[in-house]
PyMOL commands that place a pseudoatom at each C-alpha (Angstrom):
pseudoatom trace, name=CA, resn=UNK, resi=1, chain=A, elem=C, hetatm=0, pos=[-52.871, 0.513, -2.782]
pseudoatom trace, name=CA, resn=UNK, resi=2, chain=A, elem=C, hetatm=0, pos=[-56.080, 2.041, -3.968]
pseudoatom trace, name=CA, resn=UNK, resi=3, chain=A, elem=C, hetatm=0, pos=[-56.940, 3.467, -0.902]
pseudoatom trace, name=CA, resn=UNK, resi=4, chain=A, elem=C, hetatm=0, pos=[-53.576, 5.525, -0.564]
pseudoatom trace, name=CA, resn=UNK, resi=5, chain=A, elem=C, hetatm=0, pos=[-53.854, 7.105, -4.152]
pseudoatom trace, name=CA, resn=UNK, resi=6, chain=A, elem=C, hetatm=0, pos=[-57.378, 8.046, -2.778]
pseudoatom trace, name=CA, resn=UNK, resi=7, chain=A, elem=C, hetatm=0, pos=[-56.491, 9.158, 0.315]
pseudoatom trace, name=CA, resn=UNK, resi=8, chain=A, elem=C, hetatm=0, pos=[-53.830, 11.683, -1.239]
pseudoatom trace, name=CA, resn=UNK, resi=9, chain=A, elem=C, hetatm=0, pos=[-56.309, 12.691, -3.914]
pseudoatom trace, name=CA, resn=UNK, resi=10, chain=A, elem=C, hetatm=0, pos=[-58.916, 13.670, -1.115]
pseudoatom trace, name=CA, resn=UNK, resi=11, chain=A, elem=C, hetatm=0, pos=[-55.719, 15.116, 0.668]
pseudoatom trace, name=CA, resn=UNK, resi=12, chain=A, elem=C, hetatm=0, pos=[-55.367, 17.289, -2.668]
pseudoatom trace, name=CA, resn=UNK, resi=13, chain=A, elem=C, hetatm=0, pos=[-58.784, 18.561, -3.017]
pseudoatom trace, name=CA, resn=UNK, resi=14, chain=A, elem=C, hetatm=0, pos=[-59.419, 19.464, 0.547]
pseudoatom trace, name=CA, resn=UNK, resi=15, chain=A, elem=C, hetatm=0, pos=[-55.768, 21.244, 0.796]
pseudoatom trace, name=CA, resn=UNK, resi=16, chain=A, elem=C, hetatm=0, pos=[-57.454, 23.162, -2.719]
pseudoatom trace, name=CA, resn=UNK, resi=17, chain=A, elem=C, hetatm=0, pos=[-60.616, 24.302, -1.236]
pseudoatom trace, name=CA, resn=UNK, resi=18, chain=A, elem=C, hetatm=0, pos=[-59.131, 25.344, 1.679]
pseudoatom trace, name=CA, resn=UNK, resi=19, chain=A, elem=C, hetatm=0, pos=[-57.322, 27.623, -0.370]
pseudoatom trace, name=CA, resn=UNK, resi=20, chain=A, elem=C, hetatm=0, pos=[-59.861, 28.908, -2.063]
pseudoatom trace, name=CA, resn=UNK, resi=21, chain=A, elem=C, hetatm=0, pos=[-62.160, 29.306, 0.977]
pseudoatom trace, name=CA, resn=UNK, resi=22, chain=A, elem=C, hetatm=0, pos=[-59.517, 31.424, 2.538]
pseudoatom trace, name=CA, resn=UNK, resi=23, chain=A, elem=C, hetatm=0, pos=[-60.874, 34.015, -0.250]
pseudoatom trace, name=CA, resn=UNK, resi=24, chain=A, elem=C, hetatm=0, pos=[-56.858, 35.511, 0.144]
pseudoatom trace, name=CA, resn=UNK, resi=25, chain=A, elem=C, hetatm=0, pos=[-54.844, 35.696, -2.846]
pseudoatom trace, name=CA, resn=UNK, resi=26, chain=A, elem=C, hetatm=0, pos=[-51.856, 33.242, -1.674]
pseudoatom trace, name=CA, resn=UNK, resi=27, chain=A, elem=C, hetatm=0, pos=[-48.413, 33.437, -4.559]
pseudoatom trace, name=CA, resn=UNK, resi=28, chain=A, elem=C, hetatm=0, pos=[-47.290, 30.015, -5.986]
pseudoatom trace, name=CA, resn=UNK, resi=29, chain=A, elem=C, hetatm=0, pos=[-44.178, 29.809, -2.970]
pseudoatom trace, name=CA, resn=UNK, resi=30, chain=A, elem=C, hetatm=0, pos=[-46.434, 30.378, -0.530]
pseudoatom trace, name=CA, resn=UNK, resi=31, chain=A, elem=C, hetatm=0, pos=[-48.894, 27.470, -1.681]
pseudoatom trace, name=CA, resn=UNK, resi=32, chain=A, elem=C, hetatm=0, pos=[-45.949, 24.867, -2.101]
pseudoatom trace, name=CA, resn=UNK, resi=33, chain=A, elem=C, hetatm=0, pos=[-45.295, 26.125, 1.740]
pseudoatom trace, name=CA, resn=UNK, resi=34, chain=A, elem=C, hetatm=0, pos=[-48.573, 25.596, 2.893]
pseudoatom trace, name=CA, resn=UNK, resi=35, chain=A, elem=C, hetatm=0, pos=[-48.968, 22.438, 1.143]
pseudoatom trace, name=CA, resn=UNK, resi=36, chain=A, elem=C, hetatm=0, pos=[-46.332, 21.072, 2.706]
pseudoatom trace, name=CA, resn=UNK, resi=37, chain=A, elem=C, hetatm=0, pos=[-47.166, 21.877, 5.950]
pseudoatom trace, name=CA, resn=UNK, resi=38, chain=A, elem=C, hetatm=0, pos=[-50.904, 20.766, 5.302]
pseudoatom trace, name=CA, resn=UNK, resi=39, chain=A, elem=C, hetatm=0, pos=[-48.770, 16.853, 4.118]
pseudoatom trace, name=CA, resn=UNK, resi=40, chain=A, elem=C, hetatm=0, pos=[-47.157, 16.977, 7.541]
pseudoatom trace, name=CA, resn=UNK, resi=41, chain=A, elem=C, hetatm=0, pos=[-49.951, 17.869, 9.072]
pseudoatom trace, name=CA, resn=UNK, resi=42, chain=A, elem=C, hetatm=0, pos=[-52.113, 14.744, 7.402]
pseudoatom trace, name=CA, resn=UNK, resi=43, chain=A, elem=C, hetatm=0, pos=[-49.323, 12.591, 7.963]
pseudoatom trace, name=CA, resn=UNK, resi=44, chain=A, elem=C, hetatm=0, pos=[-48.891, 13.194, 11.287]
pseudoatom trace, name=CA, resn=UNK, resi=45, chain=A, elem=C, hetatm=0, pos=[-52.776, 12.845, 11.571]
pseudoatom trace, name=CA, resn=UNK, resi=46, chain=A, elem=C, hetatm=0, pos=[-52.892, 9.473, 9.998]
pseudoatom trace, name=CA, resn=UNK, resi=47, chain=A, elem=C, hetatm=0, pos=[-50.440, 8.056, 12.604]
pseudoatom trace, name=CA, resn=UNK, resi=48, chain=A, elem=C, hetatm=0, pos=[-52.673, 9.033, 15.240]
pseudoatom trace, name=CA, resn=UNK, resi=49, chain=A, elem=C, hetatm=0, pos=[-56.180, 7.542, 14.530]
pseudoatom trace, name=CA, resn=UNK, resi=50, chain=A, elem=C, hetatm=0, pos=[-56.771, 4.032, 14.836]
pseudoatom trace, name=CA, resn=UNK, resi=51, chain=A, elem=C, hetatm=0, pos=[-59.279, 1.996, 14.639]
pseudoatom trace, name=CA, resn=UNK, resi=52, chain=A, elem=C, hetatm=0, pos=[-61.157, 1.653, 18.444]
pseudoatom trace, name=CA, resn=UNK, resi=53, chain=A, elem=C, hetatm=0, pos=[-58.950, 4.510, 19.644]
pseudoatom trace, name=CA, resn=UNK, resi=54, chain=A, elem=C, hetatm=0, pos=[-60.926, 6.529, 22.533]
pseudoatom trace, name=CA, resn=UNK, resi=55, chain=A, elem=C, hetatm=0, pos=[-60.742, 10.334, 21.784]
pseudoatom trace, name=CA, resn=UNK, resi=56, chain=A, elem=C, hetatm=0, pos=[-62.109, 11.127, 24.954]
pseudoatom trace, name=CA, resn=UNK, resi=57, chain=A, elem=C, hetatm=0, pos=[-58.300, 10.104, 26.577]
pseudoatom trace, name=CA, resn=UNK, resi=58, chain=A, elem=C, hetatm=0, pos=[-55.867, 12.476, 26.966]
pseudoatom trace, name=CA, resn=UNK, resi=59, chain=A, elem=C, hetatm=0, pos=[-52.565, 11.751, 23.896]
pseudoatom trace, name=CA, resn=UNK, resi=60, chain=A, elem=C, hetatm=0, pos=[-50.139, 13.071, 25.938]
pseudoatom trace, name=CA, resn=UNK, resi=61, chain=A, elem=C, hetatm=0, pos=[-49.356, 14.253, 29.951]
pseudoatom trace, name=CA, resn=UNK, resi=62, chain=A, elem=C, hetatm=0, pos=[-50.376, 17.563, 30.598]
pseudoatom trace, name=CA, resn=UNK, resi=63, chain=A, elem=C, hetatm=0, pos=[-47.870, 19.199, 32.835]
pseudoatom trace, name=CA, resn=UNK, resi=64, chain=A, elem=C, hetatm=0, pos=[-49.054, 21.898, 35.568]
pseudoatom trace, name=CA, resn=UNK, resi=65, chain=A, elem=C, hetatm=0, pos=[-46.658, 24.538, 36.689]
pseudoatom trace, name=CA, resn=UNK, resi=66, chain=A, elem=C, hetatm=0, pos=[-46.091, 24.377, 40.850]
pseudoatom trace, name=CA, resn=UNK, resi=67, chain=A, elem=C, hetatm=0, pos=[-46.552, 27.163, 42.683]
pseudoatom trace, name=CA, resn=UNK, resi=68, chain=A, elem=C, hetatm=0, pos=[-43.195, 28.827, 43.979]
pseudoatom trace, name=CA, resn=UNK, resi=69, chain=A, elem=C, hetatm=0, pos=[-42.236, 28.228, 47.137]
pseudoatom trace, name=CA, resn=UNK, resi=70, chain=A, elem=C, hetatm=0, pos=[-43.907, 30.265, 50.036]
pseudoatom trace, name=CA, resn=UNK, resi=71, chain=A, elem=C, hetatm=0, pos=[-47.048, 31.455, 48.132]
pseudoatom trace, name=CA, resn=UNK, resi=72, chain=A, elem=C, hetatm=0, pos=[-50.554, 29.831, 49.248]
for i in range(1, 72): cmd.bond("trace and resi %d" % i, "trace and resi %d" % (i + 1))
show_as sticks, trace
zoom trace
């Protein structure tokens, strides 16, 4: 359970010097916006990397548009 409250602390101070790094003034709305996008983000992140997973492997298909009918 320790390594949750950690991982959301981290999560916190990252999300906080990102905002500051941005060096633009951002109101109080717009940070509760961005910080829940930056959650979603981590959270959707978290789900994704596991242990012994290759990155080199494509996560998804990638699709390729066929060329219409008659062209070369």
């Amino acid at each position: 359970m320790a390594v949750g409250k950690k991982s959301a602390a981290d999560n916190d101070i990252i999300f906080e010097g990102l905002i500051k790094a941005s060096g633009i003034p951002v109101s109080d709305q717009e940070k509760r916006d961005l910080r829940k996008a930056y959650s979603s983000l981590m959270g959707l992140a978290t789900r994704t990397r596991k242990p012994g997973r290759r990155w080199d492997v494509r996560m998804l298909p990638v699709y390729s548009p066929k060329a219409p009918k008659g062209s070369k």
